[in-house]
N, CA, C and O atoms as CSV, one atom per row, in Angstrom:
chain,resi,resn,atom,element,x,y,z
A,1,UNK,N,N,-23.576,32.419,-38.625
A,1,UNK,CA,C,-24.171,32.047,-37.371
A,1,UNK,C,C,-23.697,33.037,-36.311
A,1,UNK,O,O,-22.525,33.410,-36.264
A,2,UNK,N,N,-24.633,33.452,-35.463
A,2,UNK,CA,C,-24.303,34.485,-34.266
A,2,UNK,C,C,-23.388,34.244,-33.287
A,2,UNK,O,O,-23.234,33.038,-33.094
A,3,UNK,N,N,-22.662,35.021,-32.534
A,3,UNK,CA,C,-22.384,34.137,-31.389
A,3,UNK,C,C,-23.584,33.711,-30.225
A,3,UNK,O,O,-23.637,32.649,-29.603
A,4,UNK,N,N,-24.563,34.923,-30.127
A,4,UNK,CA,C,-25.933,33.961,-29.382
A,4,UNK,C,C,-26.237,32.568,-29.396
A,4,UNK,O,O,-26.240,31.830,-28.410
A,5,UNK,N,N,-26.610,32.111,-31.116
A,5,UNK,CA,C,-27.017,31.056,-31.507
A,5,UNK,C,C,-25.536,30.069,-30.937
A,5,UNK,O,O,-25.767,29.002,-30.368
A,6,UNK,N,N,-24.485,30.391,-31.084
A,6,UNK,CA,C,-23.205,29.276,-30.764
A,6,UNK,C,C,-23.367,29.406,-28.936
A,6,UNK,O,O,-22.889,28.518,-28.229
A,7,UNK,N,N,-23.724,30.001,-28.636
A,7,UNK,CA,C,-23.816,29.571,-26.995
A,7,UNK,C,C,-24.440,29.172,-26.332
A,7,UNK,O,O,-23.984,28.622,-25.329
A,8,UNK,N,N,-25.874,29.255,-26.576
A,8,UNK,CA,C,-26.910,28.638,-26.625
A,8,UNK,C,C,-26.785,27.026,-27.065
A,8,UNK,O,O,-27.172,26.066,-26.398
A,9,UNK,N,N,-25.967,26.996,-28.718
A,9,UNK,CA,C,-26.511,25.407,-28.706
A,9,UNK,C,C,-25.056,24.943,-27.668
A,9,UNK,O,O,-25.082,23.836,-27.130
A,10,UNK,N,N,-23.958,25.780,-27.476
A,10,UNK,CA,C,-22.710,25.367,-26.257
A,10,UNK,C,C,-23.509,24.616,-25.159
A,10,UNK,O,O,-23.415,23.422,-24.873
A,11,UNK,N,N,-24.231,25.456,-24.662
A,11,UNK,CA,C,-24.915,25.482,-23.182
A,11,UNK,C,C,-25.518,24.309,-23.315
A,11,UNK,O,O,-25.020,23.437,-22.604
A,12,UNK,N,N,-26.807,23.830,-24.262
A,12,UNK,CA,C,-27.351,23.050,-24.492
A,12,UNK,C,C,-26.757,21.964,-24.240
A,12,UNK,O,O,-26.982,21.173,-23.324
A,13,UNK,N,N,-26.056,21.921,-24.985
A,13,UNK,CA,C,-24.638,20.343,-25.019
A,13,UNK,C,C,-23.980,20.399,-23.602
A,13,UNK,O,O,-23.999,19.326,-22.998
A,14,UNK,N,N,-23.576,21.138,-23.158
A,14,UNK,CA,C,-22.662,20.900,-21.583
A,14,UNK,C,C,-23.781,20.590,-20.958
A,14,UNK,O,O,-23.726,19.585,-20.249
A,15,UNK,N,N,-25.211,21.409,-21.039
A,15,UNK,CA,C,-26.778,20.740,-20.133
A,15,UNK,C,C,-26.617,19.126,-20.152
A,15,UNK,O,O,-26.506,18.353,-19.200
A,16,UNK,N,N,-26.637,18.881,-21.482
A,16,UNK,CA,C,-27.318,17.343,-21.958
A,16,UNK,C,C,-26.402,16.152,-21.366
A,16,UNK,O,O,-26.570,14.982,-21.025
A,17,UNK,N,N,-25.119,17.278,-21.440
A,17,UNK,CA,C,-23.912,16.254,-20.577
A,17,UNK,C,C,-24.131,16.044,-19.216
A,17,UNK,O,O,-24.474,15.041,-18.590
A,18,UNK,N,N,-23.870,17.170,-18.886
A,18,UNK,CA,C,-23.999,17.178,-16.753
A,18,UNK,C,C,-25.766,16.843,-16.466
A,18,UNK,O,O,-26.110,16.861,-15.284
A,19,UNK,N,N,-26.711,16.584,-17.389
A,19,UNK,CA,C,-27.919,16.141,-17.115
A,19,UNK,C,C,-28.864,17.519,-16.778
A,19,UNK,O,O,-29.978,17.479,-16.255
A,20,UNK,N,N,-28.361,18.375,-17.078
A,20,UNK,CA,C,-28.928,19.769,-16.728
A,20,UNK,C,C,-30.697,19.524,-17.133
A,20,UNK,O,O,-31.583,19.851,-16.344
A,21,UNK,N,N,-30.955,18.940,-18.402
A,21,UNK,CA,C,-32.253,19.244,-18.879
A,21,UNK,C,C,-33.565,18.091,-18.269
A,21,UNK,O,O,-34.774,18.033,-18.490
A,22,UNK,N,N,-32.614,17.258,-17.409
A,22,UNK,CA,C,-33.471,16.111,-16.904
A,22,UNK,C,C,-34.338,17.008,-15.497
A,22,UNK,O,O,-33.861,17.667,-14.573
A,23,UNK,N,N,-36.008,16.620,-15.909
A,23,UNK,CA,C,-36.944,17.040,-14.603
A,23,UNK,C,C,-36.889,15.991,-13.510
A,23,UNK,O,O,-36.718,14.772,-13.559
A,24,UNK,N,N,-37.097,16.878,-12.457
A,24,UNK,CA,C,-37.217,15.737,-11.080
A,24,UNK,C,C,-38.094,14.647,-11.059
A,24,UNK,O,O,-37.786,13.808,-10.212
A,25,UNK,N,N,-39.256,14.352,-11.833
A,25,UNK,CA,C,-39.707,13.255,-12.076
A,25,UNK,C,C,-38.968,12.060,-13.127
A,25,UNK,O,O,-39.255,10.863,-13.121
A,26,UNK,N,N,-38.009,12.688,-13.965
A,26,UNK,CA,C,-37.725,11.738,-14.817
A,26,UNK,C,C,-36.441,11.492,-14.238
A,26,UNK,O,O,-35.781,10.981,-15.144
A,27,UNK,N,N,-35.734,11.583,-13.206
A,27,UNK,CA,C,-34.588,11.208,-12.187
A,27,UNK,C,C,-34.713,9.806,-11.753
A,27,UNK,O,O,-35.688,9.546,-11.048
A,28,UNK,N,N,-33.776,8.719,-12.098
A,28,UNK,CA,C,-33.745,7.372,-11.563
A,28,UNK,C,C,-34.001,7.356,-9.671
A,28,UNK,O,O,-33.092,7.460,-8.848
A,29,UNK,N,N,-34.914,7.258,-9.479
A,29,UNK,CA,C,-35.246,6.362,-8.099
A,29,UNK,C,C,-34.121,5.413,-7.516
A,29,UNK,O,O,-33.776,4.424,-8.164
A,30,UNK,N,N,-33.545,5.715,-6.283
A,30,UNK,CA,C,-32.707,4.663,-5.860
A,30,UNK,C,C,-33.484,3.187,-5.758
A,30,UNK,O,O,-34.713,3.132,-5.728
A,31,UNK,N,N,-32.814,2.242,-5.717
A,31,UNK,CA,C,-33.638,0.710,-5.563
A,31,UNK,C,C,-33.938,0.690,-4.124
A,31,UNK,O,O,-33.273,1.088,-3.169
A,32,UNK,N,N,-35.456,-0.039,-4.212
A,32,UNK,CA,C,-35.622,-0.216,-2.639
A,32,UNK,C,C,-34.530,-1.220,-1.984
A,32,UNK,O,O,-33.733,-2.067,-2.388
A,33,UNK,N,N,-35.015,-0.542,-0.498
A,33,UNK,CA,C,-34.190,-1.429,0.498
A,33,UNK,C,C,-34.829,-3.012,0.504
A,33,UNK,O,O,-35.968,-3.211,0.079
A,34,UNK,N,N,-34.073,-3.994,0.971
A,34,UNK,CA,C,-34.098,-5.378,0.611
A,34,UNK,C,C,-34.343,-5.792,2.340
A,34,UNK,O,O,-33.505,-5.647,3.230
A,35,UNK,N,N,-35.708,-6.325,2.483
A,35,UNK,CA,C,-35.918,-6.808,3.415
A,35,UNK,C,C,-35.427,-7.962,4.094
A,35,UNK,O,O,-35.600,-9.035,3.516
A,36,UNK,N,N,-35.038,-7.965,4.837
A,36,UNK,CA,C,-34.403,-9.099,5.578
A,36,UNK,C,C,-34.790,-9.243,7.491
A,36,UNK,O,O,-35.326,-8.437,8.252
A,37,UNK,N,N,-34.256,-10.571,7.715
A,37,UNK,CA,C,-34.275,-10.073,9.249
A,37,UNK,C,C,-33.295,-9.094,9.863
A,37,UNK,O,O,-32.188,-9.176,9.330
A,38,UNK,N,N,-33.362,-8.369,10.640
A,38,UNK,CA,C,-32.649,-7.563,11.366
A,38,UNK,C,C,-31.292,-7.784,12.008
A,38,UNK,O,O,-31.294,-8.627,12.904
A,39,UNK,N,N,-30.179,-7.220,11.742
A,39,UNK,CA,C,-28.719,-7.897,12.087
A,39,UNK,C,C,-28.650,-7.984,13.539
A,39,UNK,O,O,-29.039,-6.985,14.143
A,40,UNK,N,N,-28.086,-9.329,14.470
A,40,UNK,CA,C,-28.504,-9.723,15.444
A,40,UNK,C,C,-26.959,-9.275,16.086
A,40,UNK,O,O,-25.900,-9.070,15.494
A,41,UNK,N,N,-27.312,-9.212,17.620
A,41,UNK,CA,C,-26.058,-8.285,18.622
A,41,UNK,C,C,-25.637,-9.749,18.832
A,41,UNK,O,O,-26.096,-10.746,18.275
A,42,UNK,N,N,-24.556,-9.655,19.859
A,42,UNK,CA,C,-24.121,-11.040,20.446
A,42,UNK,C,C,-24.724,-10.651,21.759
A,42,UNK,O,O,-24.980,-9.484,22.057
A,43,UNK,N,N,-24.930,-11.648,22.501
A,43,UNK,CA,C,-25.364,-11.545,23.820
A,43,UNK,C,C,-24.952,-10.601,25.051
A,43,UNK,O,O,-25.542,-9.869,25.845
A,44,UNK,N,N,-23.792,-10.949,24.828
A,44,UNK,CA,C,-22.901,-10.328,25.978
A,44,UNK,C,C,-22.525,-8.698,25.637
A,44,UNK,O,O,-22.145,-7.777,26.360
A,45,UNK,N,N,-22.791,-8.788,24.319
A,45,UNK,CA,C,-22.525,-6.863,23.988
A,45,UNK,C,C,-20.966,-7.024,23.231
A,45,UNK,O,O,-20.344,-6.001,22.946
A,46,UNK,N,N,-20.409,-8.352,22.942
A,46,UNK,CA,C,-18.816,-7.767,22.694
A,46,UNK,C,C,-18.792,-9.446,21.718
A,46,UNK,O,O,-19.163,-10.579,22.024
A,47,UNK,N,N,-18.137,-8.832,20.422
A,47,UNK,CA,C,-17.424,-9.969,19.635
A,47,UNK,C,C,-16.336,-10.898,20.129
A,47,UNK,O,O,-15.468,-10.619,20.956
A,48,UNK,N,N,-16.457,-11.666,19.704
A,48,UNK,CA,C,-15.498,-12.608,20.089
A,48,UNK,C,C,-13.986,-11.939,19.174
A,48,UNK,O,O,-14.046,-11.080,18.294
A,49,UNK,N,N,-13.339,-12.279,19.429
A,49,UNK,CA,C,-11.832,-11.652,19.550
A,49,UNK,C,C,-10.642,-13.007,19.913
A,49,UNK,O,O,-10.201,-13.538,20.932
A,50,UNK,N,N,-10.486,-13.144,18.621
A,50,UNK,CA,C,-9.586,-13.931,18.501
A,50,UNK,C,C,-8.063,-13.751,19.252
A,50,UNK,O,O,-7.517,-12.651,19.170
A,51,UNK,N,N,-7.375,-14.899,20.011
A,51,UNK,CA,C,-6.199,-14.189,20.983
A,51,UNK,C,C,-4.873,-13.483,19.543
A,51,UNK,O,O,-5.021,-13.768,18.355
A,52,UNK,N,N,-4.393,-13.115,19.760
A,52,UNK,CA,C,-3.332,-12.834,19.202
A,52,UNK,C,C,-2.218,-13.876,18.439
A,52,UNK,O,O,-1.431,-14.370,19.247
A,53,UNK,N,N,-2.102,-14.114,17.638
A,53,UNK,CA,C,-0.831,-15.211,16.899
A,53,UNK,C,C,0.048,-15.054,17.833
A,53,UNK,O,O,0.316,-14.042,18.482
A,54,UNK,N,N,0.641,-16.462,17.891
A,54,UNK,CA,C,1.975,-16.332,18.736
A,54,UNK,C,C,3.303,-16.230,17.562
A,54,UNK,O,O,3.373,-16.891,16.526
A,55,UNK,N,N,4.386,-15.130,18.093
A,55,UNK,CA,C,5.047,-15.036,17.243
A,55,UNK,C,C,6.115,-16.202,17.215
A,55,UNK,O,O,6.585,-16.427,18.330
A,56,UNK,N,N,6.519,-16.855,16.375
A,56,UNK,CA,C,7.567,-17.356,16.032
A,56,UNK,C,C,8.822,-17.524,16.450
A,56,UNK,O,O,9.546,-16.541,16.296
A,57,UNK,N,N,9.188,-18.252,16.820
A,57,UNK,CA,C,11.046,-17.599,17.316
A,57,UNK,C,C,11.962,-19.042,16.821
A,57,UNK,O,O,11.385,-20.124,16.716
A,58,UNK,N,N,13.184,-18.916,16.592
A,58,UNK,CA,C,13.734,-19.482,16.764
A,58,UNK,C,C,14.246,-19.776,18.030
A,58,UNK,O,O,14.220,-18.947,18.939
A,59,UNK,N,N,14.987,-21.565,18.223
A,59,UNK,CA,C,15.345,-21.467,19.461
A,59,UNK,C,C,16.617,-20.515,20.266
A,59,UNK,O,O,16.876,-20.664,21.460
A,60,UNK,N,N,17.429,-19.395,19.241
A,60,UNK,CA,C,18.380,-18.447,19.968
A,60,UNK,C,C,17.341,-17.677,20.277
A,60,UNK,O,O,17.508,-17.381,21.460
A,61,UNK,N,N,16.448,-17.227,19.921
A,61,UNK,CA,C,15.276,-15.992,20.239
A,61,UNK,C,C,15.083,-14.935,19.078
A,61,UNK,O,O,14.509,-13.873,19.319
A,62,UNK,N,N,15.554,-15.224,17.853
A,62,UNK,CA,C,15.293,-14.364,16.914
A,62,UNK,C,C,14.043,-14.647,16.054
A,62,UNK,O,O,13.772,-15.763,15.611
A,63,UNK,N,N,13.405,-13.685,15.884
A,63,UNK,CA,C,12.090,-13.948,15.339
A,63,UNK,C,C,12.096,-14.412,13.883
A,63,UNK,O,O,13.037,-14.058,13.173
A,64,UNK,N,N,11.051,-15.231,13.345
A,64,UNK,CA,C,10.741,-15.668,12.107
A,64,UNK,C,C,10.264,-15.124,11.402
A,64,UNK,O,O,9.068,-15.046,11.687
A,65,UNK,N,N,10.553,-14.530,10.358
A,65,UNK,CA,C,9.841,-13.936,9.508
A,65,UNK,C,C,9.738,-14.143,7.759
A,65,UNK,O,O,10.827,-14.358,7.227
A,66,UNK,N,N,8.805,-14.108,7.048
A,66,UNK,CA,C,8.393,-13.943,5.679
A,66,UNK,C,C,10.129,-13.433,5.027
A,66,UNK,O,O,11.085,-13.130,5.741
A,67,UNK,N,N,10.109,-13.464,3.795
A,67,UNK,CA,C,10.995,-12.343,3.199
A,67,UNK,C,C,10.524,-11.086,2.959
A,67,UNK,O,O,11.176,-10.054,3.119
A,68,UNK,N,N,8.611,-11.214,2.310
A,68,UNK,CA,C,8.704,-9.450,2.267
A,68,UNK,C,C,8.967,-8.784,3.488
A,68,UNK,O,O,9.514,-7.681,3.466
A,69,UNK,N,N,8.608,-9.380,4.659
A,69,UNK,CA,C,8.432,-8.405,6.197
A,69,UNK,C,C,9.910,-7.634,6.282
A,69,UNK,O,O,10.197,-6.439,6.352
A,70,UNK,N,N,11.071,-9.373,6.230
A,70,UNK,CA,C,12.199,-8.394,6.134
A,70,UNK,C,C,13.033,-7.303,5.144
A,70,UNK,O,O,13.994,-6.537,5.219
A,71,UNK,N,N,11.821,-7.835,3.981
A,71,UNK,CA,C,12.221,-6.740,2.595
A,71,UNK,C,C,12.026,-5.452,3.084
A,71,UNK,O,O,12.812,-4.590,2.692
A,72,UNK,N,N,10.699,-4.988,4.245
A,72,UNK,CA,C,9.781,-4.027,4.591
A,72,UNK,C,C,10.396,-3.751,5.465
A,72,UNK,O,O,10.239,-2.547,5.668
A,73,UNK,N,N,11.326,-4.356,6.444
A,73,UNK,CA,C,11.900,-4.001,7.254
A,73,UNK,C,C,13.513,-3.158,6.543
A,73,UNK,O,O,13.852,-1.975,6.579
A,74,UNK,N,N,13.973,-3.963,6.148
A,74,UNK,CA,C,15.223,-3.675,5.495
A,74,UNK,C,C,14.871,-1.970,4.560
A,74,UNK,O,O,15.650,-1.028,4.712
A,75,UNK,N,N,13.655,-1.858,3.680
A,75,UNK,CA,C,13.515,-0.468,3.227
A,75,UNK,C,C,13.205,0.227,4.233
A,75,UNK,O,O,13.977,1.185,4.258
A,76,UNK,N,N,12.299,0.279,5.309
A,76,UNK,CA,C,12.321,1.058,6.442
A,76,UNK,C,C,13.330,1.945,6.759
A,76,UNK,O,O,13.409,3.167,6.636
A,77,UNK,N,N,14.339,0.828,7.332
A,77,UNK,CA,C,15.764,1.428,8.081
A,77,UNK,C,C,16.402,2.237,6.820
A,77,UNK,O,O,17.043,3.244,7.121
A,78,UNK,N,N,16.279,1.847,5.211
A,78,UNK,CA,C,16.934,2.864,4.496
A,78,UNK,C,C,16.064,4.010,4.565
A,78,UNK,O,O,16.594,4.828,5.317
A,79,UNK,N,N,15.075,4.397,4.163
A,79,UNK,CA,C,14.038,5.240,4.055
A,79,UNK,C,C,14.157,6.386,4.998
A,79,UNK,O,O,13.588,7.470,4.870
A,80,UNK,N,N,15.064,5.982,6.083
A,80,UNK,CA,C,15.519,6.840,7.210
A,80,UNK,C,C,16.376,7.522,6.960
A,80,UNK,O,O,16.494,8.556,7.617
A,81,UNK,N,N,17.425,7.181,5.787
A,81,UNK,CA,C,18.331,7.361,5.498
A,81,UNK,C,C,18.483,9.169,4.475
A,81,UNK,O,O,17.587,9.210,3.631
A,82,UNK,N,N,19.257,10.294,4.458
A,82,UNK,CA,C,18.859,11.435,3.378
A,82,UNK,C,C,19.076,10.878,1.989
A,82,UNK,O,O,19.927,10.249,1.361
A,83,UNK,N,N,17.817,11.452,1.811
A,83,UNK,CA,C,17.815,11.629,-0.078
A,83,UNK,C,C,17.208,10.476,-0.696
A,83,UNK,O,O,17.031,10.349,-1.907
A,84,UNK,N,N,16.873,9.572,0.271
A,84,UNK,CA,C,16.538,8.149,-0.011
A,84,UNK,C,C,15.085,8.269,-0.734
A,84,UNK,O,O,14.088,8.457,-0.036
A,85,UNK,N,N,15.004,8.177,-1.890
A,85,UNK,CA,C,14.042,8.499,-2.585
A,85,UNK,C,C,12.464,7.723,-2.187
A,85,UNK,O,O,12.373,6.786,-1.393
A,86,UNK,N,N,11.328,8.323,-2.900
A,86,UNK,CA,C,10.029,7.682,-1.784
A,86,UNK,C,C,9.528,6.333,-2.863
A,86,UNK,O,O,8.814,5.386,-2.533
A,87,UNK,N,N,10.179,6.600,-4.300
A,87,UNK,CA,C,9.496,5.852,-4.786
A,87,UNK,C,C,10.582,5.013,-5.799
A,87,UNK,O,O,11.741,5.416,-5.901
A,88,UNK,N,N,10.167,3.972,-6.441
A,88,UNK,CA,C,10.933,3.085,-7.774
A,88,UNK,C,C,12.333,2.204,-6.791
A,88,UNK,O,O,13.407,1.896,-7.307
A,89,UNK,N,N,12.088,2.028,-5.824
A,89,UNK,CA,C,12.977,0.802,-4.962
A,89,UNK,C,C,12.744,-0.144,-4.211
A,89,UNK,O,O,12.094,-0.189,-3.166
A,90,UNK,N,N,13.405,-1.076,-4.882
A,90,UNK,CA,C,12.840,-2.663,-4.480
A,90,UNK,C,C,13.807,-3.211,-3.554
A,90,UNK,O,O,14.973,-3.035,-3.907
A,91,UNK,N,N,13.640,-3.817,-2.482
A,91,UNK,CA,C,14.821,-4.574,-1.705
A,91,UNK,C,C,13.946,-6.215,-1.827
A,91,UNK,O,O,12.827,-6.482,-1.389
A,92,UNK,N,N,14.879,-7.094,-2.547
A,92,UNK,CA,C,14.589,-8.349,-2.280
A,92,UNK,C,C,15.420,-9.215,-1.446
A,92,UNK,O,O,16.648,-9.138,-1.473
A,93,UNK,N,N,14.652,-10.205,-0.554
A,93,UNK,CA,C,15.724,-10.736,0.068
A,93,UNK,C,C,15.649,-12.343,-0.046
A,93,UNK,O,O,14.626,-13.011,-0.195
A,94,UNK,N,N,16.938,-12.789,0.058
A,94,UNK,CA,C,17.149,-14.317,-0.392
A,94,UNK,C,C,18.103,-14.911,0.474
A,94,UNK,O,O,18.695,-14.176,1.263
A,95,UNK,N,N,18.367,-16.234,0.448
A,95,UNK,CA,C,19.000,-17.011,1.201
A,95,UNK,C,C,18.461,-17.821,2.073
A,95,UNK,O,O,17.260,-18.024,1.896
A,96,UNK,N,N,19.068,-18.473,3.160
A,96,UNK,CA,C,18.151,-19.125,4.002
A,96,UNK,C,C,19.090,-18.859,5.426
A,96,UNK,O,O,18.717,-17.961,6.181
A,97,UNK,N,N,20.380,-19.703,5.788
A,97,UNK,CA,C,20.475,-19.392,7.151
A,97,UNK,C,C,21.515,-17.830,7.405
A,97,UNK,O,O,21.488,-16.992,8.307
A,98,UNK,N,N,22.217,-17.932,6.380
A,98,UNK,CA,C,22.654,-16.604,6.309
A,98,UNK,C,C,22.101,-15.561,4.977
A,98,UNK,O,O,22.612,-15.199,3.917
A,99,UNK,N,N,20.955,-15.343,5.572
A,99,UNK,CA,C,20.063,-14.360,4.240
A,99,UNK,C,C,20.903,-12.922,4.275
A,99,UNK,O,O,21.741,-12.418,5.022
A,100,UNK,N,N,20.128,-12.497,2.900
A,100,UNK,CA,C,20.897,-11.197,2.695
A,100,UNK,C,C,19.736,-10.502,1.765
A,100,UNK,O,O,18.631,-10.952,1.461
A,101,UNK,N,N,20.368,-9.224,1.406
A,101,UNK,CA,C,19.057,-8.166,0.752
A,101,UNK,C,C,19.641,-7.937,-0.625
A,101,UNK,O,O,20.863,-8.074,-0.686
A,102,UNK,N,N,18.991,-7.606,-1.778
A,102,UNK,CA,C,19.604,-6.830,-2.525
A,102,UNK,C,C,18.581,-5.542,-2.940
A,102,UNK,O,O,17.377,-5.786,-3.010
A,103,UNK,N,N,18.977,-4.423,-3.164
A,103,UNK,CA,C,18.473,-3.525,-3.468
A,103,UNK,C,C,18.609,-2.756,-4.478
A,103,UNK,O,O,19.717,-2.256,-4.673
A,104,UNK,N,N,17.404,-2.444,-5.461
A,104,UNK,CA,C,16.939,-2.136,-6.944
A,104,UNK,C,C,16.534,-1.256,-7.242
A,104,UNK,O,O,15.390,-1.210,-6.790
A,105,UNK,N,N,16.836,-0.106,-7.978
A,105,UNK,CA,C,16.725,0.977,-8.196
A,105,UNK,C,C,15.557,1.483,-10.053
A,105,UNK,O,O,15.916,1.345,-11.223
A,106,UNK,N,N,14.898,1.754,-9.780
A,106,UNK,CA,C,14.104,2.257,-10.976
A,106,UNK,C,C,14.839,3.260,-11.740
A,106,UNK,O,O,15.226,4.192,-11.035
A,107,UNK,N,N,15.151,3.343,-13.005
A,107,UNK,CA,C,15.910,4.329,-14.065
A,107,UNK,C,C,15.353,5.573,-13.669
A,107,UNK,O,O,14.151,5.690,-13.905
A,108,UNK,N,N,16.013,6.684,-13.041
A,108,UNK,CA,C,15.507,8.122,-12.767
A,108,UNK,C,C,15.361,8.109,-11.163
A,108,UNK,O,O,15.477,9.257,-10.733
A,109,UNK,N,N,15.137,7.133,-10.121
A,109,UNK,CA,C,14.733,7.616,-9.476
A,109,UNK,C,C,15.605,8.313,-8.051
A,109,UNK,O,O,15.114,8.972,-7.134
A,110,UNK,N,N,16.978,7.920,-8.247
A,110,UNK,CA,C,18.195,8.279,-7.395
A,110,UNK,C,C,19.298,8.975,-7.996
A,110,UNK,O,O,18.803,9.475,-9.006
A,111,UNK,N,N,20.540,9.300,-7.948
A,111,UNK,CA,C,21.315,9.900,-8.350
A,111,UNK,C,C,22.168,8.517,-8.380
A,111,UNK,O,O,21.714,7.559,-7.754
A,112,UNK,N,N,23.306,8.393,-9.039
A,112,UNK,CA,C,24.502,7.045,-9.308
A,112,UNK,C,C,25.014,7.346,-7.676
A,112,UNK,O,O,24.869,6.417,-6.881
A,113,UNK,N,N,25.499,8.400,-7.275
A,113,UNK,CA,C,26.377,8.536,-6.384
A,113,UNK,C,C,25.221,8.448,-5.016
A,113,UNK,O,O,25.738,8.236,-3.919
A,114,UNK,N,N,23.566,8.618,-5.069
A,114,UNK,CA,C,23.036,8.090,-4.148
A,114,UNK,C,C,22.726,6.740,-3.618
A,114,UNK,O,O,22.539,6.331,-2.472
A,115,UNK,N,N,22.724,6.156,-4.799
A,115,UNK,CA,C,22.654,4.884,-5.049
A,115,UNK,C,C,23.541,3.805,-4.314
A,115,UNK,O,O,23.183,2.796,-3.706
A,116,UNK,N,N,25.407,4.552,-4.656
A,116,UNK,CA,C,26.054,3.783,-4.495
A,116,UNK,C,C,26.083,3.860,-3.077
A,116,UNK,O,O,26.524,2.868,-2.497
A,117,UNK,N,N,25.636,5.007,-2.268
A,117,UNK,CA,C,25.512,5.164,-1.062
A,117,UNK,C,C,24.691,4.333,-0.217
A,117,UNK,O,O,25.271,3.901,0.779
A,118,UNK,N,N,23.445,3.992,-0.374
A,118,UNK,CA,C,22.497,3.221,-0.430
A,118,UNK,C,C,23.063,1.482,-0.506
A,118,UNK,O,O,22.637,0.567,0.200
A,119,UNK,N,N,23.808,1.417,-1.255
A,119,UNK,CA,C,24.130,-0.526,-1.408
A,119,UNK,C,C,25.019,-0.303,-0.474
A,119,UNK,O,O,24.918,-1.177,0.387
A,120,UNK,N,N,26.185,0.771,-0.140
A,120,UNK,CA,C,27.287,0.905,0.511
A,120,UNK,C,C,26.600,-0.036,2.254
A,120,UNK,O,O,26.966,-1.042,2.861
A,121,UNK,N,N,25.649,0.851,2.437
A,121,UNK,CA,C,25.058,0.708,3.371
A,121,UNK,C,C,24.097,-0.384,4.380
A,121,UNK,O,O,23.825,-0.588,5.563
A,122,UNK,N,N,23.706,-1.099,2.492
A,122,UNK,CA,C,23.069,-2.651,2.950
A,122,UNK,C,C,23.658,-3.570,3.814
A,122,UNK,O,O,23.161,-3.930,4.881
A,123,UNK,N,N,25.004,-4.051,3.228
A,123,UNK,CA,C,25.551,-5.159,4.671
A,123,UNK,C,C,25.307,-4.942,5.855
A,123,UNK,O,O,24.835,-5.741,6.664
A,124,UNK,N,N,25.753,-3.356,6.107
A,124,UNK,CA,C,25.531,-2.975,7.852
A,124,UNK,C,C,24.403,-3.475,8.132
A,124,UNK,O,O,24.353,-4.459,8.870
A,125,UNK,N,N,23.322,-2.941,7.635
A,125,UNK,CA,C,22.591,-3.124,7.588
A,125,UNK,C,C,21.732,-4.446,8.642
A,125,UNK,O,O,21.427,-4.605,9.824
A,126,UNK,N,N,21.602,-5.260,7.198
A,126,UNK,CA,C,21.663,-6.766,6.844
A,126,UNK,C,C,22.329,-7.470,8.308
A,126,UNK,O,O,21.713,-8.077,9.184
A,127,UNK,N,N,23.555,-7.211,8.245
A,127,UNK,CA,C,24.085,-7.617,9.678
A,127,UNK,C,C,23.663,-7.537,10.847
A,127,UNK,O,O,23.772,-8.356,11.759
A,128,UNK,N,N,23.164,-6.522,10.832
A,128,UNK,CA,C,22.183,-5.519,12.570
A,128,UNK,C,C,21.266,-6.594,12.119
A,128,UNK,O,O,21.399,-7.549,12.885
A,129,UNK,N,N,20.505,-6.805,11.315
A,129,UNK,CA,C,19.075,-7.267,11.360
A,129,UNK,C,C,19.011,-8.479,11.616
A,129,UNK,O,O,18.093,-9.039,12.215
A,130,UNK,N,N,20.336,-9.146,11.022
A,130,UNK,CA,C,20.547,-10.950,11.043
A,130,UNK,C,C,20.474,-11.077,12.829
A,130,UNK,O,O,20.090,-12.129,13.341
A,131,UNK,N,N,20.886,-9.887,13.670
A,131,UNK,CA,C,20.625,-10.368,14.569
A,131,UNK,C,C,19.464,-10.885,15.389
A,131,UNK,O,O,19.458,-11.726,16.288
A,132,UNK,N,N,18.458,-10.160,14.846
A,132,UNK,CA,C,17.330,-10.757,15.479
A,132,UNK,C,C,16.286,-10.960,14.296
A,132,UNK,O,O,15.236,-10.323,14.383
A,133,UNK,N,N,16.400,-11.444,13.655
A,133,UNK,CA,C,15.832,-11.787,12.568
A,133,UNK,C,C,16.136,-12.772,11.861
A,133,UNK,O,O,17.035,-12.459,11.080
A,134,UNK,N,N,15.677,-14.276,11.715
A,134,UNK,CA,C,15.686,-15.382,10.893
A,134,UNK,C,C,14.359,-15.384,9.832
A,134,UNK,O,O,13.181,-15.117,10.071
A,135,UNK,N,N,15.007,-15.785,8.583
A,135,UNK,CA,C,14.209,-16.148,7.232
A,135,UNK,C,C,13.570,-17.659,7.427
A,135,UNK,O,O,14.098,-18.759,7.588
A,136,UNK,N,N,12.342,-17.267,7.351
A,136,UNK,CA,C,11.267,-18.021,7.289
A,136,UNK,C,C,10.860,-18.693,5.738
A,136,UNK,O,O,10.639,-18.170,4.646
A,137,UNK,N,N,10.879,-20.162,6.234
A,137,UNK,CA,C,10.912,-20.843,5.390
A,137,UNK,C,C,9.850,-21.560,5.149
A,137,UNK,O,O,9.839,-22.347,4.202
């Protein structure tokens, strides 16, 4: 067999794939548009707009929050931190009036000695945050 004949039937086959050999008449038609009535404005020109949630507080003034928020909060402030890797770390947090974090490391994704740097660092942490921050229950 030639190499002509092998490139030719090549070509053929990559055509039949990427649709090369299909004519503009035998091309699927998009579906028609679906008649309906016409989407209606509000009167005034402007959506209604729900007010804002009121946030939470306890009665000292520290705000209420979820555990992930303060999980999200708590990786934040590390994330600031050098070397603090972008990915494979979990901070969970537990407790109720004196909550706390723990933080979880994926196999590979820190060094031992970054790591230990990293937990070194949680209480401080944890502490700053207990101040204005209560676990929501």
């Amino acid at each position: 067999m030639s190499d002509d004949v092998k490139d030719a039937g090549l070509v053929a086959m990559i055509s039949s794939i990427l649709g090369g050999n299909k004519r503009a008449a035998d091309s699927v038609a998009p579906p028609p548009l679906i008649e309906g009535p016409p989407p209606t404005a509000p009167t005034n020109g402007f959506e209604p707009v729900e007010p804002p949630a009121k946030i939470a507080t306890t009665p000292d003034g520290k705000r209420l929050l979820p555990a992930e928020v303060i999980a999200d909060l708590v990786l934040g402030e590390l994330r600031k931190m050098e070397n603090f890797p972008a990915t494979g770390v979990t901070v969970t947090v537990y407790g109720y009036r004196h909550w706390n974090a723990m933080i979880t490391f994926a196999p590979f994704s820190t060094s031992f000695q970054n790591a230990t740097r990293f937990r070194q660092a949680m209480p401080d942490l944890v502490f700053k945050l207990r101040r204005f921050v209560e676990l929501e229950i």
